[in-house]
N, CA, C and O atoms as a GROMACS GRO file, in nm:
protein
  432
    1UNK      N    1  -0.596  -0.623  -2.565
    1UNK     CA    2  -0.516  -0.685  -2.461
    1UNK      C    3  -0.602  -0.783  -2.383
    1UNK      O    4  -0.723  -0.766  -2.372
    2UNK      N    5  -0.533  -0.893  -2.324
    2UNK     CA    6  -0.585  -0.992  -2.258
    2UNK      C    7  -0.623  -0.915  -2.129
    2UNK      O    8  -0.591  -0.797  -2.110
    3UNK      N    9  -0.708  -1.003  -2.024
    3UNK     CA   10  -0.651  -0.980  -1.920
    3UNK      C   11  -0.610  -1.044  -1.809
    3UNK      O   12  -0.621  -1.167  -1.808
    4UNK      N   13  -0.571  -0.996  -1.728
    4UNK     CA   14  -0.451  -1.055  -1.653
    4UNK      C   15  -0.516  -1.058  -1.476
    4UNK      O   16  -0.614  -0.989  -1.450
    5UNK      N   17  -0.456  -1.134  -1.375
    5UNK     CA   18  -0.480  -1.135  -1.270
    5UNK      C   19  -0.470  -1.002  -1.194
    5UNK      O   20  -0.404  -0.902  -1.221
    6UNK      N   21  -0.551  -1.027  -1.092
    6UNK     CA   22  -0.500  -0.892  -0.945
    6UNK      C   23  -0.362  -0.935  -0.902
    6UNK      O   24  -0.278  -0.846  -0.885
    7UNK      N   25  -0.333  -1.046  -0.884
    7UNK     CA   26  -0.172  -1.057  -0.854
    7UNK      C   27  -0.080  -1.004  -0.928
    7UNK      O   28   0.014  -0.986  -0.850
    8UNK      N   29  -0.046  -0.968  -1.034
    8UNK     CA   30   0.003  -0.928  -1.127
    8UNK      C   31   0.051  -0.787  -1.164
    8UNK      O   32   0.127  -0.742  -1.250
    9UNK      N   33  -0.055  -0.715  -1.022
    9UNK     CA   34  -0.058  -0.545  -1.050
    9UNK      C   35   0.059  -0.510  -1.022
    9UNK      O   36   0.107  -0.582  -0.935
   10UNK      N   37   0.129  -0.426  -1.060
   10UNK     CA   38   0.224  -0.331  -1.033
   10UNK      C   39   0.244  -0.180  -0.992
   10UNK      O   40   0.215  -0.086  -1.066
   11UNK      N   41   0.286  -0.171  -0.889
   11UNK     CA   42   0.294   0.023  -0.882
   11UNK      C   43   0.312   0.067  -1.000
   11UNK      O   44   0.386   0.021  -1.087
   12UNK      N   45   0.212   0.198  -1.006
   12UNK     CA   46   0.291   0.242  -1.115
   12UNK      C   47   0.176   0.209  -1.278
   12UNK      O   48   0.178   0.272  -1.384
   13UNK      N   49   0.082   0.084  -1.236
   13UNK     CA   50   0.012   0.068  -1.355
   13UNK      C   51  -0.121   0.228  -1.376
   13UNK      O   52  -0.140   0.306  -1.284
   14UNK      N   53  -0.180   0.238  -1.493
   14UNK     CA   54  -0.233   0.368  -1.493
   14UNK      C   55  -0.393   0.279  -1.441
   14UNK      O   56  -0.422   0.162  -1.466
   15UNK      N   57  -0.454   0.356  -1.384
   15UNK     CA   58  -0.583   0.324  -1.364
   15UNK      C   59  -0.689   0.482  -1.409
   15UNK      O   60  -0.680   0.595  -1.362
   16UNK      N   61  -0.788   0.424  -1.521
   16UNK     CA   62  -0.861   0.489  -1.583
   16UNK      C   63  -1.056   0.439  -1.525
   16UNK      O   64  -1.115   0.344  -1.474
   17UNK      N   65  -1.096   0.621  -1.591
   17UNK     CA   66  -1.267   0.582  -1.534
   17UNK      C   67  -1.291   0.505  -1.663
   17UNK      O   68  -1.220   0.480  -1.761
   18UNK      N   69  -1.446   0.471  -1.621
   18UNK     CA   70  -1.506   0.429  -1.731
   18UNK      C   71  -1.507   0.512  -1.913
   18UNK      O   72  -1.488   0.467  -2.026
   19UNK      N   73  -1.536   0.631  -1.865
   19UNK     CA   74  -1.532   0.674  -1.961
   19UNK      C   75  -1.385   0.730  -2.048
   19UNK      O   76  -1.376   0.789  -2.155
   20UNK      N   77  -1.270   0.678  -1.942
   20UNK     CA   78  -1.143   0.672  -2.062
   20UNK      C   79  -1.022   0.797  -1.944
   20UNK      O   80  -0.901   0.816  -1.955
   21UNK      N   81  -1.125   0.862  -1.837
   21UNK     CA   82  -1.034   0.933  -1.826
   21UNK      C   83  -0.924   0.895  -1.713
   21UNK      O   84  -0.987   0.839  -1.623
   22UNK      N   85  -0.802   0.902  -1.684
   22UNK     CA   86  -0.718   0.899  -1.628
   22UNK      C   87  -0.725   0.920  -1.498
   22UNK      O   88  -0.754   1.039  -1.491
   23UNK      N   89  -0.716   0.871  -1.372
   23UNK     CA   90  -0.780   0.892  -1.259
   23UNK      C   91  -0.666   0.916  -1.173
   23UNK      O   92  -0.668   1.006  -1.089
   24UNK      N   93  -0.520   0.803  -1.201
   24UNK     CA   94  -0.392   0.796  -1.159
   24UNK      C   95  -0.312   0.661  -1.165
   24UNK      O   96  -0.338   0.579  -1.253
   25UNK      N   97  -0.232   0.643  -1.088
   25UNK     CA   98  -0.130   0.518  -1.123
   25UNK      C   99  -0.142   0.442  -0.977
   25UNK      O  100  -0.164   0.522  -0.886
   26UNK      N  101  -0.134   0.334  -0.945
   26UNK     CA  102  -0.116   0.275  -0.864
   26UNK      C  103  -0.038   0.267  -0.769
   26UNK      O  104   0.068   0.212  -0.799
   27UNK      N  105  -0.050   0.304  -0.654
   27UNK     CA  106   0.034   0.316  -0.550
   27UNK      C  107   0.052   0.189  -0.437
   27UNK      O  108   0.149   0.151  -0.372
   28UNK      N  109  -0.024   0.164  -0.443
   28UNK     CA  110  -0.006   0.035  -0.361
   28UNK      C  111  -0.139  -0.052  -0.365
   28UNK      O  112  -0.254  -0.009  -0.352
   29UNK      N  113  -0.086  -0.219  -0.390
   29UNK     CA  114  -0.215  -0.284  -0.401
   29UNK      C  115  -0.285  -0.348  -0.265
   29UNK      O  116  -0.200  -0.365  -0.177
   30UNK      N  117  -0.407  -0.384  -0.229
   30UNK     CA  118  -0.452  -0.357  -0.113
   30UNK      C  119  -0.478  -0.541  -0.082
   30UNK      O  120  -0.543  -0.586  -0.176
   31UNK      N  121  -0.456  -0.609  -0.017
   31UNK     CA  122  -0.507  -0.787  -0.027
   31UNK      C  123  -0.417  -0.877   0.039
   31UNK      O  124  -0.314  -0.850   0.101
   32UNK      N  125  -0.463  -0.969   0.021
   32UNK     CA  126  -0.390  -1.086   0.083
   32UNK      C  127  -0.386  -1.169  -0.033
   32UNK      O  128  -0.482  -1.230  -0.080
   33UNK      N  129  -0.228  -1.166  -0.092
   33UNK     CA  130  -0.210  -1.266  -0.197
   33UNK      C  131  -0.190  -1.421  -0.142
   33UNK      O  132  -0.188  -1.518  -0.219
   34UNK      N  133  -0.178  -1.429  -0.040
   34UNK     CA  134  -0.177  -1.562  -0.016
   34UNK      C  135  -0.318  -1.667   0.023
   34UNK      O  136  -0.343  -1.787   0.007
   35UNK      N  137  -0.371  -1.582   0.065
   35UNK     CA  138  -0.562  -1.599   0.072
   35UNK      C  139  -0.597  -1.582  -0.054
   35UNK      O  140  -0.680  -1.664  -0.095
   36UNK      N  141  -0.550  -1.481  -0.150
   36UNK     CA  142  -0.612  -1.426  -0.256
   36UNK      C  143  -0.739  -1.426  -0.228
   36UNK      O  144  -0.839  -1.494  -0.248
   37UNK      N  145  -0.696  -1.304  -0.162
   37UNK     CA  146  -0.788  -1.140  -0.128
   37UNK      C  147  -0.764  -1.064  -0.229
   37UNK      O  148  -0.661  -1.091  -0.291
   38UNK      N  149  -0.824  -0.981  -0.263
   38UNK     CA  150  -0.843  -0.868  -0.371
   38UNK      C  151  -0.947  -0.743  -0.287
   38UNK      O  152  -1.069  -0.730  -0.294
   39UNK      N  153  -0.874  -0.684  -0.230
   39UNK     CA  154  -0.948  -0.562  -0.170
   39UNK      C  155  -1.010  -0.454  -0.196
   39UNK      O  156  -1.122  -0.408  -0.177
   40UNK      N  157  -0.839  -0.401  -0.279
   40UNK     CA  158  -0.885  -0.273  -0.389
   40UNK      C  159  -0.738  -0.224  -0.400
   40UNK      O  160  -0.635  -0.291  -0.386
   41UNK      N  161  -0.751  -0.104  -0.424
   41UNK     CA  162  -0.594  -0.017  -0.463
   41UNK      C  163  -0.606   0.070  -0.414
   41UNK      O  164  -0.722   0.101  -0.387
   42UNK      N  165  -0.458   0.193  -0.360
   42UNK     CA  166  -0.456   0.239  -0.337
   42UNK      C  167  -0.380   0.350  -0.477
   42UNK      O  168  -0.275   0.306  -0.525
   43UNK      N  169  -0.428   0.470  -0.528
   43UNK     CA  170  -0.454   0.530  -0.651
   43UNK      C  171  -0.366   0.663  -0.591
   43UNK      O  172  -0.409   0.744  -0.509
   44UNK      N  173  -0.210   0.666  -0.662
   44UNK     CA  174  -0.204   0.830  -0.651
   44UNK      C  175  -0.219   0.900  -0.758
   44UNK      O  176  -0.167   0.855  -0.860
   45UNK      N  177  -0.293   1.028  -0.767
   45UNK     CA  178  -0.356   1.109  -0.835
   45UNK      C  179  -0.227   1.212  -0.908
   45UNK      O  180  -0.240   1.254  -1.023
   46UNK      N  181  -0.122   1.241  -0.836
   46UNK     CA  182  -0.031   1.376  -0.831
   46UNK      C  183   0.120   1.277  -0.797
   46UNK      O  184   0.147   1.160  -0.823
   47UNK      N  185   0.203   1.392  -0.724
   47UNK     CA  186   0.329   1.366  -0.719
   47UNK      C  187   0.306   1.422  -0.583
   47UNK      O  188   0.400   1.382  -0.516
   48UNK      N  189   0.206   1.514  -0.490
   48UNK     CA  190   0.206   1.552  -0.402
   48UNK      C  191   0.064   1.500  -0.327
   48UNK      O  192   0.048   1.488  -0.206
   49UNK      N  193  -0.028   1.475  -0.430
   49UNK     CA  194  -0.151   1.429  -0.374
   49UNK      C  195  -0.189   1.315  -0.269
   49UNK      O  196  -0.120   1.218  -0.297
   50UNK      N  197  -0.249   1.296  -0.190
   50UNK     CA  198  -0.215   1.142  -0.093
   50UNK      C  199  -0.374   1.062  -0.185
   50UNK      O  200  -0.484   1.101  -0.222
   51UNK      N  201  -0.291   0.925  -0.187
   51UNK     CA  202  -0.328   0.821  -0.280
   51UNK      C  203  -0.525   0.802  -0.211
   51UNK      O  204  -0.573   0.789  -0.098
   52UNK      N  205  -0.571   0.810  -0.321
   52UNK     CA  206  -0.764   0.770  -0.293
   52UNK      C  207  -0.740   0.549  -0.282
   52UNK      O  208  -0.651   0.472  -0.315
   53UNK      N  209  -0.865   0.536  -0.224
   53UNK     CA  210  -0.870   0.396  -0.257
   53UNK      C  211  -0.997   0.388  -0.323
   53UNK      O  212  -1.086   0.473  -0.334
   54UNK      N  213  -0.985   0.241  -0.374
   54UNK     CA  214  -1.107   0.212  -0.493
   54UNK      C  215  -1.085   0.046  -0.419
   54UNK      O  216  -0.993  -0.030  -0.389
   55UNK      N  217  -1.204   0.049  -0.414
   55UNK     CA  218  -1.226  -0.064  -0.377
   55UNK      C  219  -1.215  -0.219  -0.495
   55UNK      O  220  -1.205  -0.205  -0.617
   56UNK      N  221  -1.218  -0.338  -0.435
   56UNK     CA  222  -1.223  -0.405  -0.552
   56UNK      C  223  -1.346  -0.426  -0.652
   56UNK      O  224  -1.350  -0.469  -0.767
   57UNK      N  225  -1.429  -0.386  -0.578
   57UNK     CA  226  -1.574  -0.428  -0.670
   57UNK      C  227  -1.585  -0.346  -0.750
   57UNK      O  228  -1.682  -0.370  -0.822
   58UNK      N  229  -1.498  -0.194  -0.795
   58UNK     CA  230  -1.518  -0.134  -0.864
   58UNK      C  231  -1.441  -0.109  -0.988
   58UNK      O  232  -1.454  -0.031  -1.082
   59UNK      N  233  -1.336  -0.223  -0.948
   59UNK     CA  234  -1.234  -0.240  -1.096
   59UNK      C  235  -1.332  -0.360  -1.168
   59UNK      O  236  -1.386  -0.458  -1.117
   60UNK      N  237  -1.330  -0.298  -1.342
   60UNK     CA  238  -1.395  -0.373  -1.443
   60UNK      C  239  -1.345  -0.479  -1.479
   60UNK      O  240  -1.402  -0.587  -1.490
   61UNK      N  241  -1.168  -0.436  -1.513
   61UNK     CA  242  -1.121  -0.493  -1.595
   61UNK      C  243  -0.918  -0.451  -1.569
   61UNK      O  244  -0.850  -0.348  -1.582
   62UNK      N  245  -0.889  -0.585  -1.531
   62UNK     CA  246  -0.751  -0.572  -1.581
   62UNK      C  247  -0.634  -0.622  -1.649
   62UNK      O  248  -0.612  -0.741  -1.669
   63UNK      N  249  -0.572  -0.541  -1.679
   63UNK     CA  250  -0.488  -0.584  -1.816
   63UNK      C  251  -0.383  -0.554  -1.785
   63UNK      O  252  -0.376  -0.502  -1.673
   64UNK      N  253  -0.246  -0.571  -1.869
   64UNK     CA  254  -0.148  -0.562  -1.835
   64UNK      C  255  -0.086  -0.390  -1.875
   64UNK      O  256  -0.070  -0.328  -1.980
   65UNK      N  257  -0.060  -0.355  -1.712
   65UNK     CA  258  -0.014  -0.254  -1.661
   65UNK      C  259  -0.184  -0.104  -1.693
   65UNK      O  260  -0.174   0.019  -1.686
   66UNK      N  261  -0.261  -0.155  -1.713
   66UNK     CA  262  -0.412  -0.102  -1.701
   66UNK      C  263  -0.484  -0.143  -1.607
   66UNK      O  264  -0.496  -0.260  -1.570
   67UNK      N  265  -0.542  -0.038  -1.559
   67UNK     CA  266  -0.663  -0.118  -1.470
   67UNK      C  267  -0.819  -0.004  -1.526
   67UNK      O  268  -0.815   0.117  -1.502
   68UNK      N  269  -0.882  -0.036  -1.562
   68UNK     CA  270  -1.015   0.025  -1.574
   68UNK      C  271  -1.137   0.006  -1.488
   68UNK      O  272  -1.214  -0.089  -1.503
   69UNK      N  273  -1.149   0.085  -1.413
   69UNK     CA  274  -1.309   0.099  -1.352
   69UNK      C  275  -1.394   0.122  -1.406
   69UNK      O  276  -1.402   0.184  -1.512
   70UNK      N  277  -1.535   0.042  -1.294
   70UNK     CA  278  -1.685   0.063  -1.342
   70UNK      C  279  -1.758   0.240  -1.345
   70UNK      O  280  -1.867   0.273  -1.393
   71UNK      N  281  -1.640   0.340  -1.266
   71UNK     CA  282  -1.746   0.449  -1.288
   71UNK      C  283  -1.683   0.545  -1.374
   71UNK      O  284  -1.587   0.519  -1.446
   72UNK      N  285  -1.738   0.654  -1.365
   72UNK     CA  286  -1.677   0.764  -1.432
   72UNK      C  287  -1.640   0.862  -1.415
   72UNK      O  288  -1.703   0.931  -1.335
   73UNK      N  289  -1.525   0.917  -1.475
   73UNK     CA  290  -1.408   0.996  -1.378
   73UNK      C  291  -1.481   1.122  -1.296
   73UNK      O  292  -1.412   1.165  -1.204
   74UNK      N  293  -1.593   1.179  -1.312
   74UNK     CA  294  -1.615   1.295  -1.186
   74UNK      C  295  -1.678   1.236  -1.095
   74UNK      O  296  -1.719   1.314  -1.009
   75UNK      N  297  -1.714   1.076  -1.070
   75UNK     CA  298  -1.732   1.004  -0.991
   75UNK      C  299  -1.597   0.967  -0.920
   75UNK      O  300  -1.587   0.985  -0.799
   76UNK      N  301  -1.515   0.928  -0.977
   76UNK     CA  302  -1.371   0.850  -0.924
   76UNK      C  303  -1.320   1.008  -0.828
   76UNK      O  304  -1.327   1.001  -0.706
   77UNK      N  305  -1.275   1.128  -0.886
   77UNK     CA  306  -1.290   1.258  -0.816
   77UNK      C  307  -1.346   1.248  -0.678
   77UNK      O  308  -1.324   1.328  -0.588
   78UNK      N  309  -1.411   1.153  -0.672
   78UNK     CA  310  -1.483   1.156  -0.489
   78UNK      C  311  -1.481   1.050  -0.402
   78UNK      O  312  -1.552   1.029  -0.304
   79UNK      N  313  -1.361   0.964  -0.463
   79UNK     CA  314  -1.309   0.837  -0.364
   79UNK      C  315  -1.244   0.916  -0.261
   79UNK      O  316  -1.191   1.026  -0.274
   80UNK      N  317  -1.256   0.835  -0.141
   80UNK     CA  318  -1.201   0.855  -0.022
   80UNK      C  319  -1.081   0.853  -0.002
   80UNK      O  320  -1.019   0.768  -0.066
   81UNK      N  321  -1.027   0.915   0.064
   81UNK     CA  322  -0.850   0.881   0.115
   81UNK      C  323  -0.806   0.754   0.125
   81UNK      O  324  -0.897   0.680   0.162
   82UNK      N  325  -0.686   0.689   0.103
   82UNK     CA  326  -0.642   0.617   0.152
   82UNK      C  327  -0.593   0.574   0.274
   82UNK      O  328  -0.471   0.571   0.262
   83UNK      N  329  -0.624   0.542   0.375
   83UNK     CA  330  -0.541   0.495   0.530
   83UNK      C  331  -0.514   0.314   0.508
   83UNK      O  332  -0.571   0.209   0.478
   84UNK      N  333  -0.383   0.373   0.550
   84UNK     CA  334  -0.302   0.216   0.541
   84UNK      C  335  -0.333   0.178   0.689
   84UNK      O  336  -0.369   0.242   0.787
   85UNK      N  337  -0.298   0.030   0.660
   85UNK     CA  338  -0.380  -0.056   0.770
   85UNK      C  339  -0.298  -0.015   0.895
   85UNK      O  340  -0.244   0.094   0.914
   86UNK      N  341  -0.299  -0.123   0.977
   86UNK     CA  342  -0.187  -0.144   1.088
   86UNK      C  343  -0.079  -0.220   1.040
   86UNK      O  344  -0.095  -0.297   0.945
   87UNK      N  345   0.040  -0.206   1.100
   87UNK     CA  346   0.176  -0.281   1.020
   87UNK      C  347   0.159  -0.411   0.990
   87UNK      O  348   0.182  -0.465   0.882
   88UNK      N  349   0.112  -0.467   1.108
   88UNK     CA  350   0.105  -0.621   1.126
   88UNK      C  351  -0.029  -0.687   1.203
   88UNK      O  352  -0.012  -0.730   1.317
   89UNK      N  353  -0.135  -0.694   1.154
   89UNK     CA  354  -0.224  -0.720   1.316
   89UNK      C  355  -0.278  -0.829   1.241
   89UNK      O  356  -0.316  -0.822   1.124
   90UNK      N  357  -0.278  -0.941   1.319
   90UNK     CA  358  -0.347  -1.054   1.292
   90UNK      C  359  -0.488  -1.085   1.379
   90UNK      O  360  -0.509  -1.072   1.500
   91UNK      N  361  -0.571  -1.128   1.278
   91UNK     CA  362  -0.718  -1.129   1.355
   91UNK      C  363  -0.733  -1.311   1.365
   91UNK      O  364  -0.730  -1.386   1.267
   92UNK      N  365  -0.749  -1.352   1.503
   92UNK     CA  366  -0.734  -1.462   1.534
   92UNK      C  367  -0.867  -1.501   1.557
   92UNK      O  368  -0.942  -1.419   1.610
   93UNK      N  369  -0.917  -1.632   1.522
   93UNK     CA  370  -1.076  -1.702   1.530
   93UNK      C  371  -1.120  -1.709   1.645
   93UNK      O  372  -1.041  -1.736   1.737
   94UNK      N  373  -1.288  -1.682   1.677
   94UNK     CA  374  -1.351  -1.670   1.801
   94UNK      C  375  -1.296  -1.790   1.874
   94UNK      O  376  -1.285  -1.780   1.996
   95UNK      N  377  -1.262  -1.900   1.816
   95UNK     CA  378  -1.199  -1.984   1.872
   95UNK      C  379  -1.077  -2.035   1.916
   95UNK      O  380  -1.045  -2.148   1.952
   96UNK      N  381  -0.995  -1.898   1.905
   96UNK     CA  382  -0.876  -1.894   1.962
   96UNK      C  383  -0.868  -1.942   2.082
   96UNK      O  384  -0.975  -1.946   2.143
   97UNK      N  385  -0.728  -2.000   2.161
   97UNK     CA  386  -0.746  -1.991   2.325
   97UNK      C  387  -0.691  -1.924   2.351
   97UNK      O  388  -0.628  -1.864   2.264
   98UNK      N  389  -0.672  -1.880   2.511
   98UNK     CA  390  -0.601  -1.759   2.581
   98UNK      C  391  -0.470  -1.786   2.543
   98UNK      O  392  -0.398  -1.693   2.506
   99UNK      N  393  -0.436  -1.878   2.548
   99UNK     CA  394  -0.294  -1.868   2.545
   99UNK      C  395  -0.226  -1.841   2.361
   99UNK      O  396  -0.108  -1.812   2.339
  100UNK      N  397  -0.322  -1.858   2.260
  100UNK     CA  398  -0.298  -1.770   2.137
  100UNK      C  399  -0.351  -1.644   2.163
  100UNK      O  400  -0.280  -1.563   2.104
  101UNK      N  401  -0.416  -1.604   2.206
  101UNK     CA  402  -0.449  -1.427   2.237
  101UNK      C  403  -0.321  -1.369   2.311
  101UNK      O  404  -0.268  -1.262   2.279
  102UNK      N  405  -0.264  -1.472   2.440
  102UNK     CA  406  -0.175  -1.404   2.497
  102UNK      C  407  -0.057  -1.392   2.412
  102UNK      O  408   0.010  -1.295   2.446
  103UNK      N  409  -0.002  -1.466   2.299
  103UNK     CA  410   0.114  -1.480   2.225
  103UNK      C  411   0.116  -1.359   2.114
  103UNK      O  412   0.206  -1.286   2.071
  104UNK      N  413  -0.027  -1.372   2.090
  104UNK     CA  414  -0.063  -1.267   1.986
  104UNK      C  415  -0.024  -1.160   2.026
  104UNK      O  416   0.066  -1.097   1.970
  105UNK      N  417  -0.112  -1.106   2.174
  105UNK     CA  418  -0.067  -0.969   2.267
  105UNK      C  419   0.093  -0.939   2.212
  105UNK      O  420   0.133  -0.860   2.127
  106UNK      N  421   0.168  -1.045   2.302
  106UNK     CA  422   0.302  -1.002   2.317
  106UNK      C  423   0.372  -1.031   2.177
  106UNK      O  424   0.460  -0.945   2.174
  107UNK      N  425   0.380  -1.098   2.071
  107UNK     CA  426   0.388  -1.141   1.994
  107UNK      C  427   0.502  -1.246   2.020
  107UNK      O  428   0.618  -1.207   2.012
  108UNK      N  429   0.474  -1.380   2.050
  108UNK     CA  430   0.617  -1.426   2.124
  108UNK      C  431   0.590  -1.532   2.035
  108UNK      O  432   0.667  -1.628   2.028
   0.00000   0.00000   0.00000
């Protein structure tokens, strides 16, 4: 198989360790497609389990509806939880002025 962009991912694709084993499916992808950002994923393991994240530097390779990482699965076993961001928060440049900080505040 070819491979294919980070834009492209889908819930639901399987993500495997290096060495082949099955880690889980994709739960949500983590970035800014319009920056094209590539962050990482968020990985559920179970049907009850809460989703690990993997960062982006640690996917090898992706393909369509695959994603394979650089380590190996009793390594992947010790990714961290997932915490989703804030709903909406925009981070505005040191060079913002008050009056974009104040709009931001209130969101007006």
């Amino acid at each position: 198989m070819s491979e294919v962009s980070w834009l492209v991912i889908e819930k639901g694709w399987e993500v495997v360790a290096s060495d082949g084993t099955e880690i889980g499916k994709v739960h949500e992808l983590v970035g800014d497609e319009g920056q094209d950002i590539f962050d990482g994923l968020a990985v559920s393991s179970g049907l009850f389990g809460k989703p690990c994240y993997v960062p982006a530097e640690r996917v090898k390779r992706i393909t369509d509806g695959r994603i394979e990482l650089d380590l190996p699965g009793d390594e992947a076993q010790h990714l961290e939880e997932y915490k989703e961001p804030p709903p909406s928060e925009e981070i505005l440049p040191e060079s913002a002025s008050r009056w974009q900080r104040f709009r931001n505040w209130f969101r007006l």
